[in-house]
PLY file of the C-alpha trace (Angstrom):
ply
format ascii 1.0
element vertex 285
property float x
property float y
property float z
element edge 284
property int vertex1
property int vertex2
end_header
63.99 -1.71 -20.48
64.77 -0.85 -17.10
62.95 -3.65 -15.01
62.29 -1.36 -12.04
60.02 0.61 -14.35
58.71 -2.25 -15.98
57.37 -3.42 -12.54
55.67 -0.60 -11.49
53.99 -0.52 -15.06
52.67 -3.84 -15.21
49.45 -3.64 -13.20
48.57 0.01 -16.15
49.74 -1.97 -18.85
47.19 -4.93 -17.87
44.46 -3.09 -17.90
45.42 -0.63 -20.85
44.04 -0.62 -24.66
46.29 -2.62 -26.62
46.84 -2.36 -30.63
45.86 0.68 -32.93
42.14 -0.26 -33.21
41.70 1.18 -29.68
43.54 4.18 -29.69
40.63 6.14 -32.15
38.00 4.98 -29.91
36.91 7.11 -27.08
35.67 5.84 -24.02
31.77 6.16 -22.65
29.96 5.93 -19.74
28.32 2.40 -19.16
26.47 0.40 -16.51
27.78 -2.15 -16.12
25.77 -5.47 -15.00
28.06 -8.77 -15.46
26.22 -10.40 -12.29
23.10 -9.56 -13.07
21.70 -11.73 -15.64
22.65 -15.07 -16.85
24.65 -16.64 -20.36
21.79 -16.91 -22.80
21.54 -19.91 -24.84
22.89 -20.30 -28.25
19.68 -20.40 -30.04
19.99 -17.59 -32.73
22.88 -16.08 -31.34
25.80 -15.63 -33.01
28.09 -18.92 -32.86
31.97 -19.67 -34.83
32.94 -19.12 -37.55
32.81 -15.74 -36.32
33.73 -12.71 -38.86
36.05 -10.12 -38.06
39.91 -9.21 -37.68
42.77 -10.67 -35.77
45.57 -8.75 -34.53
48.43 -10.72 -32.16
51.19 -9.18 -30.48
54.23 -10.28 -28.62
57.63 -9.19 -27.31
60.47 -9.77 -25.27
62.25 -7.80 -23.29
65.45 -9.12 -21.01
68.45 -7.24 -18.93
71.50 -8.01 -17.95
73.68 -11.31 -18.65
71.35 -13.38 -16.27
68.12 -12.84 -17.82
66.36 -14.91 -20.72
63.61 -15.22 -22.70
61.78 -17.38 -24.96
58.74 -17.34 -27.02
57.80 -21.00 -28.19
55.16 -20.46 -30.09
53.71 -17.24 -30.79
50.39 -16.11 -30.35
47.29 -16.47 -33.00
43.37 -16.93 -32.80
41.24 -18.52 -35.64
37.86 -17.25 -36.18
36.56 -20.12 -38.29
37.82 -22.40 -35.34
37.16 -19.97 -32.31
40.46 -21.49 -30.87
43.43 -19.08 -29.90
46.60 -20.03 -28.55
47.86 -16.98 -26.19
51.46 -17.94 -25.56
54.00 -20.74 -24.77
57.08 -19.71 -23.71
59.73 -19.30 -20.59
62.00 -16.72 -18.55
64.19 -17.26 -16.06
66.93 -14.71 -14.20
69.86 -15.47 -12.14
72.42 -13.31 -10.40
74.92 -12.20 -12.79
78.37 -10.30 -11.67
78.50 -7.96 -14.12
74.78 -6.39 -13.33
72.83 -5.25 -10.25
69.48 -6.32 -12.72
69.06 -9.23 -14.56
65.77 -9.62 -15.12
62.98 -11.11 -18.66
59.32 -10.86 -19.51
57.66 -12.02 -22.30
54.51 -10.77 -23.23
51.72 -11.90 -25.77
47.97 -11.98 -26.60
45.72 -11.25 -29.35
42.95 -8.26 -29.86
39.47 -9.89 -31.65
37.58 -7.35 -33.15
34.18 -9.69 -34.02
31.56 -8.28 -36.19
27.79 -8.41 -34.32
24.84 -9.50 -36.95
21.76 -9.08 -35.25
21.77 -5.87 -33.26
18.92 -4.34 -33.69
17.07 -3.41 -30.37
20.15 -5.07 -28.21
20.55 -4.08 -24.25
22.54 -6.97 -23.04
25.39 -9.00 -24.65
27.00 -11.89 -23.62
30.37 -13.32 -24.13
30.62 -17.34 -23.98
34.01 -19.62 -23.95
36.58 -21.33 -22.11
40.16 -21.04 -21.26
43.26 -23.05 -19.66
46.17 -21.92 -18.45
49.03 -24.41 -17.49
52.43 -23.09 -16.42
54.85 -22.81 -13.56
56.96 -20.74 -11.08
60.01 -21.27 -8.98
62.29 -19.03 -7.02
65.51 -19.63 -5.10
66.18 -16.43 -2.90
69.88 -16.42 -2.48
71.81 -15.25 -0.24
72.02 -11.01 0.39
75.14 -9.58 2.16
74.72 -5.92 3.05
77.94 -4.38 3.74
78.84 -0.80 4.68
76.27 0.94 6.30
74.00 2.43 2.66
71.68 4.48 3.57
69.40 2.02 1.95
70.12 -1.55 -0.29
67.59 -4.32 -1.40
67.74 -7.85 -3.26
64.87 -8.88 -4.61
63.86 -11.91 -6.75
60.41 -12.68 -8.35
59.12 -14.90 -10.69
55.13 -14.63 -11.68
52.12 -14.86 -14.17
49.58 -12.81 -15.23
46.72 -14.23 -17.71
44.15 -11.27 -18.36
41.49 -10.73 -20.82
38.57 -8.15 -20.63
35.21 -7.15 -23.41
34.36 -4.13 -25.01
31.10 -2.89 -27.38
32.43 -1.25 -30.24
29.57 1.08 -32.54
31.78 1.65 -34.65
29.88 4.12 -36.50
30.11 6.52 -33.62
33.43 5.39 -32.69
32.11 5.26 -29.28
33.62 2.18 -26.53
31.76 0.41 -23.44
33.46 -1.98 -21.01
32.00 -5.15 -20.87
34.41 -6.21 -18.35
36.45 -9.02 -17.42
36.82 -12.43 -18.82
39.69 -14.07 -17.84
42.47 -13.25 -14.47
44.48 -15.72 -13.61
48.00 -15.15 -11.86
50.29 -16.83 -9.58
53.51 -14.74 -8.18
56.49 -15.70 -5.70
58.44 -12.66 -4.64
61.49 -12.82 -1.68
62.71 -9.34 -0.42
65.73 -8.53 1.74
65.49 -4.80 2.68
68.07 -2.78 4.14
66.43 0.70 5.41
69.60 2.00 7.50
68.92 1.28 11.24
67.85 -2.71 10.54
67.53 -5.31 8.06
63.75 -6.46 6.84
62.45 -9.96 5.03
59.53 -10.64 2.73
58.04 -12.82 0.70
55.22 -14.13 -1.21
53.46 -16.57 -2.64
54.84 -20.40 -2.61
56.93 -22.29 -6.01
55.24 -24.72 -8.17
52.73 -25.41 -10.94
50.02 -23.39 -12.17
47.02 -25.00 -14.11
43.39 -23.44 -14.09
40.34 -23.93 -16.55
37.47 -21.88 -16.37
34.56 -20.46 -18.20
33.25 -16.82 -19.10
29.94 -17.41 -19.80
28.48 -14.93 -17.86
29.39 -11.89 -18.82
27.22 -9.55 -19.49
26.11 -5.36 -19.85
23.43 -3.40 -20.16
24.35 -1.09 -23.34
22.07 1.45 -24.84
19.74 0.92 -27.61
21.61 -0.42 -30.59
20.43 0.15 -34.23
20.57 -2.05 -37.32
22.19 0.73 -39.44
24.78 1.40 -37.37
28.38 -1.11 -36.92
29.00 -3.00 -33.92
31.51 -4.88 -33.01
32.49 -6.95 -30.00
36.33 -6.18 -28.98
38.33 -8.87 -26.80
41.57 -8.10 -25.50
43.26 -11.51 -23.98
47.38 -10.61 -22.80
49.73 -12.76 -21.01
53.39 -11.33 -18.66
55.74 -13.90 -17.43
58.43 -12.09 -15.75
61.68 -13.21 -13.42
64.01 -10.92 -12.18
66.49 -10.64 -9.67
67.53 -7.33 -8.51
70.20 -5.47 -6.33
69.59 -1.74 -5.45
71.53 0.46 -2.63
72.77 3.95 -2.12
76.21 3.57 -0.50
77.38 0.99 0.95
77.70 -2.41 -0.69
75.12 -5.22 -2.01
76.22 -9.05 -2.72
73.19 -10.82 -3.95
74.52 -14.80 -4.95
72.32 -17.96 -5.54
69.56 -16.17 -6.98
67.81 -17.61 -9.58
64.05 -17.20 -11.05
61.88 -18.97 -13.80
58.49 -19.47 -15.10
57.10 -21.41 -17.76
53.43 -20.86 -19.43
51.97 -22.33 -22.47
48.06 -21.75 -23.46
47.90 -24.13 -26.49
45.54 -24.14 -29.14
42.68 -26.66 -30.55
41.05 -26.09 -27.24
43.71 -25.74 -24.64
44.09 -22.26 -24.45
41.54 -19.80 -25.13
38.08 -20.57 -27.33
35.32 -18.09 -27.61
32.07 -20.18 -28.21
29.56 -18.01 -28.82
28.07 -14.37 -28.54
24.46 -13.73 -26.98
22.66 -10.73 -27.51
19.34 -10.25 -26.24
0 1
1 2
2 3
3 4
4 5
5 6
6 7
7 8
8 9
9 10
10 11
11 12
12 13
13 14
14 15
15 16
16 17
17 18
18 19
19 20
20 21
21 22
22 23
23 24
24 25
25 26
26 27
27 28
28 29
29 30
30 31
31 32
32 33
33 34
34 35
35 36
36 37
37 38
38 39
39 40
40 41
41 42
42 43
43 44
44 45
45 46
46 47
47 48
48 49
49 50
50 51
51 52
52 53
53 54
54 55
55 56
56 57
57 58
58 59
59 60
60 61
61 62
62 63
63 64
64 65
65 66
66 67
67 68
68 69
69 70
70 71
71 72
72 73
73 74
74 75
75 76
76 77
77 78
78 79
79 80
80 81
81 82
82 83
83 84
84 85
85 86
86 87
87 88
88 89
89 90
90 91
91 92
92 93
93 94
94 95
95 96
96 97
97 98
98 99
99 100
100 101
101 102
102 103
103 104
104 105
105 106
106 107
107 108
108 109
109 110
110 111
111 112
112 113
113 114
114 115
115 116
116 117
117 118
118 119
119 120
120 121
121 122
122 123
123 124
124 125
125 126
126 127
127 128
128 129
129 130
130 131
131 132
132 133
133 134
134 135
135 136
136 137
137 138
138 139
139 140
140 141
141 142
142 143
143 144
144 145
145 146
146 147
147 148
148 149
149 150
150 151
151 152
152 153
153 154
154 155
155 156
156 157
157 158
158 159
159 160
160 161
161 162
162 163
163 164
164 165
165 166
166 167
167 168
168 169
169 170
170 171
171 172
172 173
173 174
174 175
175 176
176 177
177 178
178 179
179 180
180 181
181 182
182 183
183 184
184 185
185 186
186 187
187 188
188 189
189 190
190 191
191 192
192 193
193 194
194 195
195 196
196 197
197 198
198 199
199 200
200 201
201 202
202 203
203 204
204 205
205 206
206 207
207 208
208 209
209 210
210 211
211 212
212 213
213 214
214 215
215 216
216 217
217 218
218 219
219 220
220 221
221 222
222 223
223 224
224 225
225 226
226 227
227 228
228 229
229 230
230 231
231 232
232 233
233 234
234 235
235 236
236 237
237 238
238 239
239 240
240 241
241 242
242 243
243 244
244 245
245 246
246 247
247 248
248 249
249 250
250 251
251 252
252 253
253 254
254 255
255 256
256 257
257 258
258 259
259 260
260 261
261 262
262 263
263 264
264 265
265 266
266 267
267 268
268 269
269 270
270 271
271 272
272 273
273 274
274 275
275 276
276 277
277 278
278 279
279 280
280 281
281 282
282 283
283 284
């Protein structure tokens, strides 16, 4: 993987389908309304053990001799539980002699596709459940010698987080999709940039070191959908991913780049039995 591609990437790959259930769906017009009306209670709404199909994926991807990656535990979600642990594992990159990129990312979620039960007449559904995300990055810049007059050279190290999850409506008996939207973002990045553009040398950075823990609920989202019949299949699609990335990177044309010192790492774990991701219920009104 080259990580230069890989970065510019990320922010498509987020937001993309992931596994093979999404790929024969096609996408529909929706409005959507996730501030508009509030969680409704459980009463007669569909609660755990949910039914349906589970499909994880994870993968790791490193370059050069400085980076590494490792995947703790992998992900998995239990619908008699409602409990899903996401991911729990590290990277870390440091400046390595032999390479101008040294760089990991580990990546892993799950897809839920949950079976809805009492459909008939539906315009709004509602997603309830919890998350936690507890992790941690930390970046030492180095030092960046630019030698040689290039017409342009950079060193760049960055170590960050993403935590994203996002709804869809299924019918599966029209094969038709509608965004429900969002239901979990957390991220945390620190970035440092030394940028050589051939008349003068440039800084920049982002972000600060240091722990990462957030807990929140989704219990509010919601979408108006169109009429929904009793014959037909529906199912309610949740996409939850996690990147952890660190890289450190040298790039010039002419000239000469020394990047040393550099070294980037992150840690993330979203456990299960609680601690990571639990859908609660489903609402439909």
């Amino acid at each position: 993987m080259n990580p230069r591609r890989a970065g510019a990437d990320r922010a498509a790959r987020r937001g993309g389908p992931v596994g093979p259930a999404l790929l024969l769906l096609a996408t529909a017009a929706l409005v959507i309304s996730s501030a508009a009306a509030s969680a409704v209670a459980p009463n007669g709404n569909q609660l755990r053990p949910f039914t349906g199909t589970v499909t994880p994926f994870d993968a790791i991807s490193t370059a050069g001799c400085g980076g590494k990656g490792k995947m703790f535990a992998a992900p998995s979600f239990s619908l008699t539980t409602g409990h899903g642990r996401l991911l729990n594992a590290s990277t870390s990159a440091r400046v390595c002699k032999a390479y101008s990129q040294d760089y990991a990312e580990v990546d892993g979620g799950f897809q839920l596709a949950i079976n809805l039960t009492t459909v008939k007449g539906t315009n709004r559904l509602y997603v309830n459940g919890s998350y936690a995300v507890n992790g941690s990055v930390a970046l030492t810049p180095g030092t960046c010698t630019i030698t040689g007059s290039p017409s342009y050279a950079d060193c760049q190290t960055e170590a960050s987080i993403v935590v994203f999850g996002y709804a869809d409506l299924v019918d599966v008996s029209t094969s038709r999709e509608y965004a429900l939207g969002p239901i979990v973002n957390v991220s945390k990045t620190v970035l440092n940039s030394t940028y050589w553009s051939g008349s003068g040398i440039s800084y920049s950075s982002a972000g600060t070191s240091g722990p990462l823990s957030v807990t929140g609920t989704f219990a509010r989202v919601a979408a108006v959908v169109p009429a929904m019949y009793k014959h037909d299949h529906y199912q309610l699609l949740l996409t939850i991913k996690a990147d952890t990335i660190a890289e450190v990177i040298t790039d010039h044309f002419g000239g000469r780049v020394t990047l040393t010192g550099a070294v980037a790492s992150t840690t993330l774990e979203m456990a299960g039995h609680g601690h990571g991701f639990t859908l609660t219920s489903i609402g439909e009104s």
